[in-house]
N, C-alpha and C positions, 0 to 999 in steps of 0.2 A: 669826358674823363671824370671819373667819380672824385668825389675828395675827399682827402683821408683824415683820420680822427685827428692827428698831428696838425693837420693845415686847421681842422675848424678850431681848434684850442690856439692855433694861432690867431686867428682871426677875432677868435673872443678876444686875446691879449691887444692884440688891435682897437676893438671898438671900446672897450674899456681902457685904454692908455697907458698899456703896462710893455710897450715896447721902445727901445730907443730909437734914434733918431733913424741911423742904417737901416734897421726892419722896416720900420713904418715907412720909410721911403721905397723900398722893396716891396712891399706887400702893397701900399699905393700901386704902383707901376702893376706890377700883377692884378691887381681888382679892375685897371684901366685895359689891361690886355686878353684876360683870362676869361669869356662866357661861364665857365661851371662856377668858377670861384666867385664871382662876381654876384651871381645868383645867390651864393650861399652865406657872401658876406652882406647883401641887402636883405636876407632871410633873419639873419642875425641881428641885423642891425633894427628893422622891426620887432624883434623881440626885445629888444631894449628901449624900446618906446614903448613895452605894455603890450604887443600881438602875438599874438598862434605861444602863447605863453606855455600852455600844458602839453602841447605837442614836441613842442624841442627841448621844453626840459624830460621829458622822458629818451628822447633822440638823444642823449648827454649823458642822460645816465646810462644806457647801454654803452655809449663811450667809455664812460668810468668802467664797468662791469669787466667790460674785454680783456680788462688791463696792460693792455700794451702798452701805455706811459709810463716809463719806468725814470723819469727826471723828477726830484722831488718837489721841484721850483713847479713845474711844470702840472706837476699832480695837485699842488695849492691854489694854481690857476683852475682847476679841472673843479675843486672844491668851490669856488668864488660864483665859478659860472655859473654854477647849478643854483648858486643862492640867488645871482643879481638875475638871474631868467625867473625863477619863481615870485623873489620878488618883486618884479618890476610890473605886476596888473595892479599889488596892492600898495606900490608905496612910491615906483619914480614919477609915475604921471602926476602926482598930486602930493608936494610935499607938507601941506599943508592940513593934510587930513589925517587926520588922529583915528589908531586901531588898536583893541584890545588885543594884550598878553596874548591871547590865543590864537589870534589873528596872527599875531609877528610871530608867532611861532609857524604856523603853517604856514608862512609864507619864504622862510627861512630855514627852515630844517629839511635840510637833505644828509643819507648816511655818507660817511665820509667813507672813500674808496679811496685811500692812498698808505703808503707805507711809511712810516716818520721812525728815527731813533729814539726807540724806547724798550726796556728792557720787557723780557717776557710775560714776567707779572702783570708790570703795569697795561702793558698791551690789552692782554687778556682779559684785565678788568675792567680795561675801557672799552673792548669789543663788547663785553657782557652788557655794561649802560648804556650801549646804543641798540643792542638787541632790547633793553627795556623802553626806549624809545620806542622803538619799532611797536611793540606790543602795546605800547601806551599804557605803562608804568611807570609815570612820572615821578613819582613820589622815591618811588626804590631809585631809579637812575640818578636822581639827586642826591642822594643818598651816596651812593657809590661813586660819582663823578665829584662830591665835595671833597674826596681824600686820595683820587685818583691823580699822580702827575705827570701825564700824557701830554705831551705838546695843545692837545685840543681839546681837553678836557674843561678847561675856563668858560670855553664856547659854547658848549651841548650843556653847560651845566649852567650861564644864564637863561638859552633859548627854552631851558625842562622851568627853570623858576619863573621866567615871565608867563609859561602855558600856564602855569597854576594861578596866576595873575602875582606871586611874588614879585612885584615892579623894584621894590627898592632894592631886594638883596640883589636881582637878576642887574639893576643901573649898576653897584656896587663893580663887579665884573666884566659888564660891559665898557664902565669908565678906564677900566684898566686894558681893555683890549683896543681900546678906543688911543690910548695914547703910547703904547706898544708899537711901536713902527717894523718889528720883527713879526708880526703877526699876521700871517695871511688872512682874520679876520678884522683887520684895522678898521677897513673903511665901512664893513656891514654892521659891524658895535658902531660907530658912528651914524651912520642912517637909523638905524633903530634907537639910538640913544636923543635924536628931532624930533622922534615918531612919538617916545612917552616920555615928554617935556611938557 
C-alpha cells in the first residue's frame, strides 16, 4: 500500500519531534506493524543522518507542489522538511564545521509552498522576492523582503543577506527568529546562527 503525502509529513513531524506523546505512540506501533510505512520512515530517517539527501528533498517538494495540505501548522511542517532534508549533508553530520553565507543559503533555501494570513499586497510582494530568489536576484529581493510584512519574510530576507555573505545584518534576523518560539523557522535560525559563530 502506497503512502500518502499526509502519512510522510507525518513521519517527518515524527523524526523531528514535533508530535505529542498519543501520536508518537501511534505512529511507533504503526512503524512496528506496517512494512510500507516502515520502509519509508527508515527512508526518512536516513535522510536525517545526511543520505539519498537530493532525491527526497525533490520527492517533498512535489509534495508541496500538489497542494493538497491545506492545515497551516501542517504546511510550516512541510516548509521545515524541505530545509532539515537539504540541510542535513551540509550541516547535521558535523556541527562543528564552519560554511560560507552561500553555502547556508543553498543548503537552506527552498520556495515556500504554503498559504499564511496575509493581506493581498503583502502576499504579492513577497511572492515577487521569492520569484527574485528563484532568478537569483539577491540584491533586489532584499530589497523588497526588507519592507515586506509577510509572516516569512524575516526568513528569505536573512537567508538572500547571508548569500551575499551579509553575515551580521543576515545574524541581526536570524537572532530574532532564533528566539521567536512562534516561528516555524525557530530552530533553522538556530542551527545556522552555530554555523557563523
Amino acid at each position: 500500500m502506497e503512502i500518502t503525502e499526509e502519512e510522510k509529513l507525518e513521519l517527518i513531524e515524527f523524526i523531528i519531534n514535533l508530535t505529542d506523546q498519543e501520536k508518537h505512540e501511534e505512529i511507533s506501533q504503526r512503524i512496528a506493524s506496517d512494512n510500507a510505512y516502515r520502509t519509508e520512515y527508515e527512508l526518512l530517517k536516513r535522510i536525517h543522518l545526511g543520505f539519498q539527501v537530493y532525491d527526497v528533498s525533490r520527492k517533498l517538494q512535489e509534495i508541496h507542489t500538489k497542494g493538497k495540505v491545506q492545515n497551516l501548522w501542517t504546511q510550516y511542517i512541510a516548509v521545515a522538511a524541505s530545509m532539515f532534508i537539504v540541510a542535513g549533508l551540509f550541516l547535521w553530520q558535523n556541527d562543528t564545521y564552519k560554511i560560507d553565507g552561500v553555502q547556508i543559503y543553498q543548503a537552506y533555501y527552498s520556495s515556500p509552498q504554503v498559504f499564511v494570513n496575509a493581506s493581498a499586497d503583502i502576499e504579492k510582494e513577497f511572492n515577487h522576492a521569492i520569484e527574485l530568489l528563484d532568478q537569483q536576484q539577491y540584491r533586489d529581493a532584499i530589497i523588497t523582503l526588507r519592507t515586506n510584512n509577510h509572516p516569512f519574510a524575516s526568513w528569505y530576507l536573512a537567508l538572500a543577506l547571508l548569500h551575499e555573505n551579509r553575515v551580521e545584518e543576515a545574524t541581526i534576523y536570524l537572532t530574532k527568529l532564533s528566539n521567536n518560539i512562534d516561528s516555524p523557522f525557530q530552530t533553522e535560525a538556530k542551527k545556522i546562527l552555530a554555523q557563523i559563530e
